[in-house]
C-alpha positions as CSV (number, residue, x, y, z in Angstrom):
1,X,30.4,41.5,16.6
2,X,29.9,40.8,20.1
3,X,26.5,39.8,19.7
4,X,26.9,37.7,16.8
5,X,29.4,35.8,19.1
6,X,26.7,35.2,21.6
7,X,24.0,34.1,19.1
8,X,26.8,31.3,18.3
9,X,27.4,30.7,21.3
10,X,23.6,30.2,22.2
11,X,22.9,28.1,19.0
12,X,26.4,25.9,19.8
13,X,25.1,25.2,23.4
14,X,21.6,23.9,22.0
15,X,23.4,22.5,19.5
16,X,25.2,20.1,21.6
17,X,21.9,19.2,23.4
18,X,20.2,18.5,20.9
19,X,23.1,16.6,19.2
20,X,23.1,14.5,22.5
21,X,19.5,14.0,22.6
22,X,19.5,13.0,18.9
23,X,21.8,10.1,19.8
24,X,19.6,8.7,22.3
25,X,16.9,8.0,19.8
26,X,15.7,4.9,18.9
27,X,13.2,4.2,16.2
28,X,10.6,1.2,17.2
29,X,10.7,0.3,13.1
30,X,13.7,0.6,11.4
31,X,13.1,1.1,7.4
32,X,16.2,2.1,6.4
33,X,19.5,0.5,7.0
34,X,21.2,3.3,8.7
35,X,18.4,4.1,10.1
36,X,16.4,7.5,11.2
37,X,18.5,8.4,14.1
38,X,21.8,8.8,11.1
39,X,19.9,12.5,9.8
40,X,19.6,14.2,12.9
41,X,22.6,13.7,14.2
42,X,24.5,14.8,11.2
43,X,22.3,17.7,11.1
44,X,23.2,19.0,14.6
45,X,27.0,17.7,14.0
46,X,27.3,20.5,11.4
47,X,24.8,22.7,13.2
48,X,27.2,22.4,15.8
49,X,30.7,22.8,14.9
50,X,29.7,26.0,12.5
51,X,28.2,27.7,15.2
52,X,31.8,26.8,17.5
53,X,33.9,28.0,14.8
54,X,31.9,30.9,14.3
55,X,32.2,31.3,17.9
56,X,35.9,31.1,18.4
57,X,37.2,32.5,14.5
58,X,39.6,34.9,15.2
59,X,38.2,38.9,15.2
60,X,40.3,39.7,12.1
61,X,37.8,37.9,9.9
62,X,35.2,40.4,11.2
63,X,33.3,42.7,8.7
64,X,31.1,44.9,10.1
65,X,27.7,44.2,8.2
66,X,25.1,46.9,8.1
67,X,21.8,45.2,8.0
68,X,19.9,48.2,7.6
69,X,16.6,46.8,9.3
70,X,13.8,49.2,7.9
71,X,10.4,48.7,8.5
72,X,9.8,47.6,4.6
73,X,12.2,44.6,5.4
74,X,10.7,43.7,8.5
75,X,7.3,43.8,7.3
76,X,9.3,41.8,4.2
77,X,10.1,39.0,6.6
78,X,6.9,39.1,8.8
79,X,5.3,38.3,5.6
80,X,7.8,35.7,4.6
81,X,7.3,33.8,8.3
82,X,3.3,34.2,7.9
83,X,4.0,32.2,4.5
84,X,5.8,29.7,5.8
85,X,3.6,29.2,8.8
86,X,0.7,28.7,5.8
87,X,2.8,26.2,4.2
88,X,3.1,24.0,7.2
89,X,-0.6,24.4,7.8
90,X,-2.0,23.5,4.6
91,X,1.0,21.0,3.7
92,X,-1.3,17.9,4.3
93,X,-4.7,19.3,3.1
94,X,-3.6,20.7,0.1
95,X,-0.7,18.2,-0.5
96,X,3.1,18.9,-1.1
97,X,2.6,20.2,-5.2
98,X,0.1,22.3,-4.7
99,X,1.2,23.9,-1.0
100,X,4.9,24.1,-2.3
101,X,3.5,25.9,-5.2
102,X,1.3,28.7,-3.8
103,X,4.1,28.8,-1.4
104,X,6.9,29.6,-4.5
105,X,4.3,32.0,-5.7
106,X,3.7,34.2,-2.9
107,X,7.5,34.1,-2.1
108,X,8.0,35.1,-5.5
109,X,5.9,37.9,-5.7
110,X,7.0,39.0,-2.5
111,X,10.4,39.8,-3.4
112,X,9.0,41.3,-6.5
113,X,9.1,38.8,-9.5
114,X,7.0,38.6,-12.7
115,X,4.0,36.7,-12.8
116,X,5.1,34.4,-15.7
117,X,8.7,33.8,-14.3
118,X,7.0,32.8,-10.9
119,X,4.4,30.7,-11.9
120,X,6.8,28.3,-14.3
121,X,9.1,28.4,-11.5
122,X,6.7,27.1,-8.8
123,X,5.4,24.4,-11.3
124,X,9.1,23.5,-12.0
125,X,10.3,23.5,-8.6
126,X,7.2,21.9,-7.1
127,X,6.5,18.7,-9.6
128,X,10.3,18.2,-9.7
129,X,11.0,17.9,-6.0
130,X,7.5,15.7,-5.5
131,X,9.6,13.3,-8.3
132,X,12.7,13.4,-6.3
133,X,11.3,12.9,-3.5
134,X,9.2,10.0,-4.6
135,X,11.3,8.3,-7.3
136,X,14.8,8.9,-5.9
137,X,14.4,9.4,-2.1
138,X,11.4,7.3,-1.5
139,X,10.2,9.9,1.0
140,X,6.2,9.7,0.9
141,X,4.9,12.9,0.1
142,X,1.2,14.1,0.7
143,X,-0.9,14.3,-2.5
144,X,-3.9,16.5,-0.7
145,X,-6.6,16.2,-2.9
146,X,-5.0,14.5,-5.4
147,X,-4.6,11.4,-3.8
């Protein structure tokens, strides 16, 4: 308990500074008409104030949590950070369909899913994001060797 109110109290303090430094930025092209600098500070905003009220909540709300950290679940999440470092490294190379789908896939059978389940799922989740992303958010995606 006591160290869950220092992590919080750690992530509100770089919260704030980071919430401070996202207001001084300044785009030299704006493209949108709120503007890049709208995101970030949103972001920390909420960042922020969870990690105060998590902070400061009262200790009646408290429920002691065993995490039960064995060294399956550790080598579970080394994995799972390993993946995601892959993901940002091969992002541009491979583009965002084919990176976000290896990436679903390995996550997938991480955790223990069937094959076919996975594989629909990462060809679902990956072509359908690419179409938000392009159609409805206008966010340029990279196509890797597609493009």
């Amino acid at each position: 308990m006591k160290s869950e109110r220092i992590l919080t109290a750690i992530i509100t303090v770089c919260g704030l500074f980071l919430l401070i430094h996202a207001s001084n930025f300044e785009a030299p092209i704006s493209y949108d008409p709120v503007g890049p600098k709208a995101f970030p500070i949103l972001l920390m905003g909420l960042i922020t104030a969870s990690a105060a009220y998590l902070t400061i909540r009262p200790a009646i709300m408290f429920e002691p949590v065993e995490l039960g950290w064995t060294k399956h679940l550790v080598v579970k999440l080394a994995l799972c950070a390993v993946a995601l470092t892959l993901y940002a490294l091969v992002f541009e190379w491979l583009g965002f369909i084919v990176a976000t789908l290896l990436m679903t896939i390995a996550l997938g059978k991480l955790f223990h899913g069937k094959t076919i389940p996975v594989l629909v799922t990462g060809l679902v989740l990956s072509m359908s994001t690419y179409y938000m992303f392009d159609r409805f958010l206008d966010v340029p995606l990279p196509l890797g060797f597609f493009g």
